[in-house]
N, C-alpha and C positions, 0 to 999 in steps of 0.2 A: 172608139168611144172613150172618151177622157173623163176621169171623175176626179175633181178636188175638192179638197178638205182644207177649210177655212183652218189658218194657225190653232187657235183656241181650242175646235174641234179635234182636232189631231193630237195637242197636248193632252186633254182629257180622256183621248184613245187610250195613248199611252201611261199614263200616272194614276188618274184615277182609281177608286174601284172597282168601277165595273164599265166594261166598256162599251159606245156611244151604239144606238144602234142603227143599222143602218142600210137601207134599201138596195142591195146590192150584196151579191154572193163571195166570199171567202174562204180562203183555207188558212187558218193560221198557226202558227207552232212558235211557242215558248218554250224556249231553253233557260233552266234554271240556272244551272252554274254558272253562264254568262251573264247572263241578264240579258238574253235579246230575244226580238221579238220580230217576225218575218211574216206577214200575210202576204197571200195572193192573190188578186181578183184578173181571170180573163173574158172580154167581153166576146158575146156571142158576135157570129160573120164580123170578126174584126182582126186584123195583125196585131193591135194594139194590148199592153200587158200592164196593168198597177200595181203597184207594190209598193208595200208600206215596210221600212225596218223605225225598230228603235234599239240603239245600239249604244253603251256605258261608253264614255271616254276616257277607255283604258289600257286599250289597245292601240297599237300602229295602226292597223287595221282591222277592219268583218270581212268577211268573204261569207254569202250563199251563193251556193253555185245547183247549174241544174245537171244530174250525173251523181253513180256512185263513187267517180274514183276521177283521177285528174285528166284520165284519156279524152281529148274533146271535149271537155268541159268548159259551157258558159256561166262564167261568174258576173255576180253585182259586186264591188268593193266597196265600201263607205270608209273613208277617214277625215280627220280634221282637216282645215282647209290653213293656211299657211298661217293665219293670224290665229289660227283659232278660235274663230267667232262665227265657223260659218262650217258648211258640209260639204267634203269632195266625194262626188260619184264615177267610179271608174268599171265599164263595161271590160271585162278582159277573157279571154280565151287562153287554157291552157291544152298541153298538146302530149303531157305526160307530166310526171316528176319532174318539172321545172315551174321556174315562178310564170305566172300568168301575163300575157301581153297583152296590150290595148287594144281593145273591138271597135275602131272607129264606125264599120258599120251601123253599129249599136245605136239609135237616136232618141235620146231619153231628154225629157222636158222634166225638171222638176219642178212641182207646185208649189202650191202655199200650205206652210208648216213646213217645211224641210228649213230647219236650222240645226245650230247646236244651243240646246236650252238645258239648263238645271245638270249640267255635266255627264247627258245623253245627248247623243245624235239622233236626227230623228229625220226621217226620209220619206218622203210622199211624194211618188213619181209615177209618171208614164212612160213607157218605150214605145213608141210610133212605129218602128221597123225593126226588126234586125234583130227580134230578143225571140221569138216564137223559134226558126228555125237558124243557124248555122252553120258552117263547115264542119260536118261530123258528128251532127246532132240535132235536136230538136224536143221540145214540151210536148209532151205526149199527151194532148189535152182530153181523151177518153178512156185514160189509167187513172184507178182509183190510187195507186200509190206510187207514186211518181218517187226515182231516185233522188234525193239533194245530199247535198255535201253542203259541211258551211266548215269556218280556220280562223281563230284569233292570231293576232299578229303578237308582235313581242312588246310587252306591259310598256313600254317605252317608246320613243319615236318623234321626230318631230313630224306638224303634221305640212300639207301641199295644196298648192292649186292646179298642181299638174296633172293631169290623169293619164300621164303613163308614168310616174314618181316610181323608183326602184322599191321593191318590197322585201324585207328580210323574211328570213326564213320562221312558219308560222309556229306557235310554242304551243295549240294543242288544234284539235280538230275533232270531226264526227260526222254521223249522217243520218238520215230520218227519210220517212217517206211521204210526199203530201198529195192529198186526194184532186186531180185535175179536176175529175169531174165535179165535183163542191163546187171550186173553184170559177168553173165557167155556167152553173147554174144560172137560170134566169130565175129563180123562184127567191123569196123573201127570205132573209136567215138572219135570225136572230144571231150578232156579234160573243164568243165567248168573255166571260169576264175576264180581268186583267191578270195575267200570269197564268194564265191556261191555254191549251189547245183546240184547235177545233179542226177535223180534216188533216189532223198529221200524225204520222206513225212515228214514236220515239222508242227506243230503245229501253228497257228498262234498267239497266244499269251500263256506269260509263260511256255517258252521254260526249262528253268531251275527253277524248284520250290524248294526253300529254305526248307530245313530242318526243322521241326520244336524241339525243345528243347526235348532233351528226356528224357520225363515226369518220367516215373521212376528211370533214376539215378539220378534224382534231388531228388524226393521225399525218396530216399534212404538216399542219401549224408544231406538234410537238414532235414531230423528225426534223424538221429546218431548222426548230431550234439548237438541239442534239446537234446540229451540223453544224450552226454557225456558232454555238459557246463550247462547244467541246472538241466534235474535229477537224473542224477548220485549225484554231491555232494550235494542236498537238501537232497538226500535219504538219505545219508553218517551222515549229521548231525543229521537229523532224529531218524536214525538206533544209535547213539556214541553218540554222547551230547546228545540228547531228548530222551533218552530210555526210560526217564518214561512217553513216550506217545507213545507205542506199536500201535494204532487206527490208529494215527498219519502216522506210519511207514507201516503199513499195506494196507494207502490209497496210501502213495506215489511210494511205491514198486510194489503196481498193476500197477498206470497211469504208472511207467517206465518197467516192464517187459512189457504192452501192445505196447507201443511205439517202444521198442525192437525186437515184431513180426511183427506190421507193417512196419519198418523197412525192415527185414530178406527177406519179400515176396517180393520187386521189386529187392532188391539184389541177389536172385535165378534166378529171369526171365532175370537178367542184364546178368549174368554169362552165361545163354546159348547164347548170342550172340557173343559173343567172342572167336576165337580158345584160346589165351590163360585162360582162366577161364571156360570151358568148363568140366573142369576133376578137378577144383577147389583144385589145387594144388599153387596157389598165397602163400603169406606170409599174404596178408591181408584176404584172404577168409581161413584161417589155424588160424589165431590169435581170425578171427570175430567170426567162429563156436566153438574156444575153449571155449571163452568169455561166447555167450552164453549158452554153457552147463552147463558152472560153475554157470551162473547165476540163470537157473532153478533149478540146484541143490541146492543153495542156499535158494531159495524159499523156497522150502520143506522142507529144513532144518528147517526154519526161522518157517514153520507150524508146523513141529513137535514139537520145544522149546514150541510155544505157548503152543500145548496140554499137554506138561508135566508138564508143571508148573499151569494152570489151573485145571491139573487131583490131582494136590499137594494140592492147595487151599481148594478143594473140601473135602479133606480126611483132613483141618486142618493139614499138615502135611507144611514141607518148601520141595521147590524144591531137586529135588536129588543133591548132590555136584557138580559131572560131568556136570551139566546143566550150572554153572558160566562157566567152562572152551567150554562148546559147543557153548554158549551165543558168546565170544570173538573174539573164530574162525570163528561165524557168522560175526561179525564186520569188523575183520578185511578183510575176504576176499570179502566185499561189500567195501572195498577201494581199494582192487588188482584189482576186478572188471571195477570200476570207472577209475584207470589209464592205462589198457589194450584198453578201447574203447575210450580214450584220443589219447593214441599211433596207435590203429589199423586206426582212421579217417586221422593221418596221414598218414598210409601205401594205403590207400583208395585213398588220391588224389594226392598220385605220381602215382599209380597205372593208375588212371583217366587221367596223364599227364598234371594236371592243371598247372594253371603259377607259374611261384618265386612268384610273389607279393602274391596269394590267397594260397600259403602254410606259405608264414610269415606271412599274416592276421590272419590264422588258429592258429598258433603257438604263436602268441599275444593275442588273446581270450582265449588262455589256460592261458598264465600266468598272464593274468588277473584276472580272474576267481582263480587262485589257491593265489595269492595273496589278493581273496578279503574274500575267505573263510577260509583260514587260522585262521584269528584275531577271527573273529567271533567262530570259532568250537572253540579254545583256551578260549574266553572270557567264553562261555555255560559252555566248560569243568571245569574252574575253580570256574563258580557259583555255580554247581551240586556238584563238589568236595567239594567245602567248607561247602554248605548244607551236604555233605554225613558225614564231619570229624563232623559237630556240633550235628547231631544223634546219631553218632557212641560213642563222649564225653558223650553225655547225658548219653546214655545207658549205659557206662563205670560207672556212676555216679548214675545211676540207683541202679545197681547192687553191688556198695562199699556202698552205703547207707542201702542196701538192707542186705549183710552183717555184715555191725556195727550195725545194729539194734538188728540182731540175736545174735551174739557177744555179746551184752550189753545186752539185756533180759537171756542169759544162764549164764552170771555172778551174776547178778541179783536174778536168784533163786539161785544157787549155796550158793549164803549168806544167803538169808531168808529161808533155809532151816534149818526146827527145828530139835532140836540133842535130842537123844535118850539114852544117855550112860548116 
């Protein structure tokens, strides 16, 4: 049983005074702090569900969902529609503490009055199938208080025509309970006035509870940084100018591979929240795990060099040849290293959708940082080189001494050599 609401009528639902009345049973609940507004009408022997939101556009998104918690939960989504001139309806099911995916199941007809007017959304729809029960759940249409959940998006957002459109993480949320049985009455019910309730249990304090910061993409995003502006190029110099303090390189290489895995672990957990990063097919989760592959591998590398040139010591012997040239490749690719997780932390917080300003901030700590290390790795490089040419002279000088010595002692006997003829 389909009920529509002529435009006019529906705006007057909504804005009005007092709101329109009307021959058909509801459960409604207004939330104050948002300003939104959620009825529900189910019709007797039908699959069929109505539902009216009216909803500020101020938000990315609305979410009412039926459920107290995100286990099996079916949600309605409402946001702007790509122009912003119009309303997206997106049926989604989540499956836990991750964002919501599209219920195509779901087959909702929206009527007349559902646009975006007066800088609200405003929704007057039918679900034909697919909304009463689901995978995991179901309206509980003879519970007088029925679990809901509803979730503002983040005050920002561009809006879509897509109804499976990626959702950021919501920035408050809450839950209420609304009476099925109102709801699916067949008896006459006077509509409440506007901005009140009728058939919903609200909370009496902290209706919408704010978000609280999520502690692991932080703790991801501000180790990686820690990793790519600080030790990354101490290791750098460490590892190329300060070679001759191996200890040195071996302390700084652990604190940063270790930093690297704490890291990686809340970046795993971030990625299962998200439909897009779920299958970890990003540019930044493709750069991040190339990174650190190369970088354990490096490690090892970096262990093996040790043992072979220690195993050289041992026997009196000098390192293999091959070892200078493995030495270098070690070097060099703890710089390719270094500038990958410079690049990947930017691909990380476009990924994140951070602001202009906190990606130029990012982007000026890099060139700071490369301009402050520069001088310095150049200045090491030319103390060590200078020291290296004034051994290498000696030893040149060494060895020509070492020479004319021999030279003049063989001439030497050559002459006091007594004759026999």
């Amino acid at each position: 049983m389909k009920i529509s609401i002529p435009s006019t009528t529906w705006a007057l639902l909504c804005l009005s005074g007092h709101l329109a009345s009307l021959a058909f049973a509801t459960s409604t609940v207004y939330i104050k702090d948002s300003d939104t507004t959620f009825a529900l009408n189910l019709p007797k022997d039908s699959e069929h569900v109505n539902f009216y939101m009216a909803v500020p556009d101020l938000y990315q998104y609305v979410a009412i969902g039926f459920g107290g918690s995100m286990d099996n939960m079916f949600t309605f989504i409402v946001y702007p529609n790509a122009n912003r001139d119009g309303v997206t309806l997106s049926p989604r099911l989540s499956t836990g503490r991750t964002e919501p995916v599209f219920y195509p199941q779901a087959e909702i007809t929206l009527n007349d009055g559902t646009r975006l007017f007066n800088q609200t959304l405003f929704v007057n729809a039918t679900c034909t199938k697919g909304c009463r029960t689901w995978p995991g759940g179901e309206i509980q249409v003879p519970n007088p208080a029925q679990a809901m959940s509803f979730a503002l998006g983040p005050s920002y957002g561009a809006g879509s025509d897509d109804k499976e459109a990626l959702l950021r993480r919501h920035q408050g949320y809450g839950s209420f309970g609304l009476d099925m049985v109102q709801a699916s009455s067949t008896s006459f019910l006077e509509l409440p006035p506007a901005g009140t309730s009728s058939g919903a249990n609200l909370p009496e304090a902290d209706v919408i509870k704010k978000d609280s910061t999520d502690k692991g993409a932080t703790a991801h995003g501000v180790i990686f940084a820690i990793v790519a502006l600080l030790c990354a190029p101490f290791d750098v110099l460490v590892a190329g100018a300060l070679k001759k303090w191996p200890t040195l390189h071996m302390i700084s290489s652990t604190i940063y591979l270790a930093l690297v895995i704490g890291a990686l672990v809340p970046g795993i957990q971030i990625s299962r929240t998200y439909v897009m990063t779920q299958n970890f097919r990003t540019g930044h989760q493709i750069l991040g795990l190339f990174t650190i592959v190369l970088m354990f591998v490096m490690a090892f590398w970096g262990i093996f060099l040790v043992i072979v040139k220690k195993g050289a010591n041992k026997r009196g012997q000098a390192p293999p040849e091959k070892s200078a040239l493995l030495g270098k490749i070690h070097k060099y690719v703890g710089w390719l290293i270094w500038i990958l997780f410079l690049i990947n932390n930017g691909l990380g917080l476009k990924l994140a959708d951070a602001s202009r300003t906190f990606i130029l901030g990012y982007a000026v700590m890099v060139g700071a940082v490369i301009v402050i290390m520069m001088p310095i790795y150049f200045i090491i490089w030319r103390c060590t080189r200078a020291k290296k040419d004034k051994e290498e002279a000696q030893e040149l000088d060494n060895i020509y001494n070492h020479n004319y010595q021999n030279h003049h002692y063989e001439n030497y006997s050559n002459q006091n050599q007594p004759s026999y003829q």
